[in-house]
C-alpha positions in Angstrom: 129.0 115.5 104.2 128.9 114.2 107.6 130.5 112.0 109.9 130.0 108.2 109.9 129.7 106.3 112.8 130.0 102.7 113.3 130.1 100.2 115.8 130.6 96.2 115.4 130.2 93.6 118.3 133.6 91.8 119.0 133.1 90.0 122.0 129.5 87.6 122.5 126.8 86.7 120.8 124.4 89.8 120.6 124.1 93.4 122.5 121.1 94.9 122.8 121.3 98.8 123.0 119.7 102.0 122.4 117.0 100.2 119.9 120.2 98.6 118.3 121.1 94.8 118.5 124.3 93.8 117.6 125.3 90.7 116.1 128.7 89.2 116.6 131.0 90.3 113.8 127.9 92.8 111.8 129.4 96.1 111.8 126.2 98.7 111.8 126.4 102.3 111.2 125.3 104.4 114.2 124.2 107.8 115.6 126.9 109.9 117.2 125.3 109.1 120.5 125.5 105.1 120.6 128.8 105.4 118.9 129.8 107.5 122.5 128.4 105.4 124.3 130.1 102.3 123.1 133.4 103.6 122.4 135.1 102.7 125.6 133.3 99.1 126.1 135.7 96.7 125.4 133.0 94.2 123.7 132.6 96.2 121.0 135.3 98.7 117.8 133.8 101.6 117.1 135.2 103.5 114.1 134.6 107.6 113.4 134.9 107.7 109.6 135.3 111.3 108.9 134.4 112.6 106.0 135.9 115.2 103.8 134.9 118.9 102.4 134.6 119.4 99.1 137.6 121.8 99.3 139.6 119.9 101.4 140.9 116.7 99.0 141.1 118.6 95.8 143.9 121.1 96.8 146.2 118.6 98.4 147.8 116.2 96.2 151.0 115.1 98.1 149.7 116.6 101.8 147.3 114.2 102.2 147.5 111.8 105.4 147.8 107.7 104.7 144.9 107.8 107.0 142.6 109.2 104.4 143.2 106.4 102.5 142.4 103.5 104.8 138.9 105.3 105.6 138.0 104.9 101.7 138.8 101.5 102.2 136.7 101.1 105.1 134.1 102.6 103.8 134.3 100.5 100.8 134.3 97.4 102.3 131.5 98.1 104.5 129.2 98.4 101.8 129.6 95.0 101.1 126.8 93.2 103.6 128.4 89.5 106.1 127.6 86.3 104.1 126.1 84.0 106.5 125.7 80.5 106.2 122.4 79.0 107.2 123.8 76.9 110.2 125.2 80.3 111.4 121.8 82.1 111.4 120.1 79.0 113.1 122.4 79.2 115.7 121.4 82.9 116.6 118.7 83.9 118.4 115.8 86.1 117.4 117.1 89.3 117.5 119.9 88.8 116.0 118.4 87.5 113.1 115.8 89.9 113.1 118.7 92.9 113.1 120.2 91.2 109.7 116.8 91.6 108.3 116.5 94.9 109.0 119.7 95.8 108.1 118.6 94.0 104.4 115.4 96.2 104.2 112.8 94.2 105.8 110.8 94.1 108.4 111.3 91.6 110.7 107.4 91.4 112.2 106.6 89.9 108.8 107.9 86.3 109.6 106.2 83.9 112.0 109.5 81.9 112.6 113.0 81.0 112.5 112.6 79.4 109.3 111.5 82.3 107.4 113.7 84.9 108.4 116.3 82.2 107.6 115.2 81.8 104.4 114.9 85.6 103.4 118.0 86.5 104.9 119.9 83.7 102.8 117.7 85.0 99.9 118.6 88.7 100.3 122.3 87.7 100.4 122.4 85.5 96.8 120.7 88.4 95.2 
């Protein structure tokens, strides 16, 4: 398995970079060179999750690190995607909404306005 990359937005509204737009607060899984490039701006936590060998976690039952553990739990808890409210999403701009919708599998030149990518992303979410 490989590495996993991620990067979340913890300071302003959106980022645009590298064909990636941040939201505030949406962490997004990255390639190995945005995750280098962002990993010393202060706006944004980047996280290497690494991930283990097959070999590696079955022969050490009490030599494994309490760091291990925490990365499960990241990893978890990412899978789970940001509940937004609708007055959130209508007070961010186009590209941000437009990165939750890709994010939830669409595609974002499907919808003529703010309305509709609202209502899809609020739709996607209650599934």
């Amino acid at each position: 398995m490989a590495d996993t990359y991620k990067a979340q937005l913890i300071k302003g509204k959106t980022y645009d970079v590298m064909d990636h737009v941040f939201t505030l607060g949406a962490e997004r899984d990255v390639k190995k060179s945005v995750y280098l490039y962002l990993k010393d701006n202060e706006q944004f936590e980047c996280k290497l999750i690494k991930e283990e060998t097959e070999g590696e976690g079955d022969g050490s039952k009490d030599g494994g690190s309490k760091d291990d553990g925490e990365n499960a739990k990241e990893s978890t808890a990412s899978a789970t995607p940001k509940i937004y409210t609708e007055s959130e999403l209508r007070g961010m701009t186009k590209a941000g909404q437009e990165a939750i919708i890709s994010d939830l599998g669409g595609d974002p030149a499907a919808f003529k306005n703010a309305d509709e990518r609202i209502a899809f992303i609020l739709q996607k979410l209650g599934e």
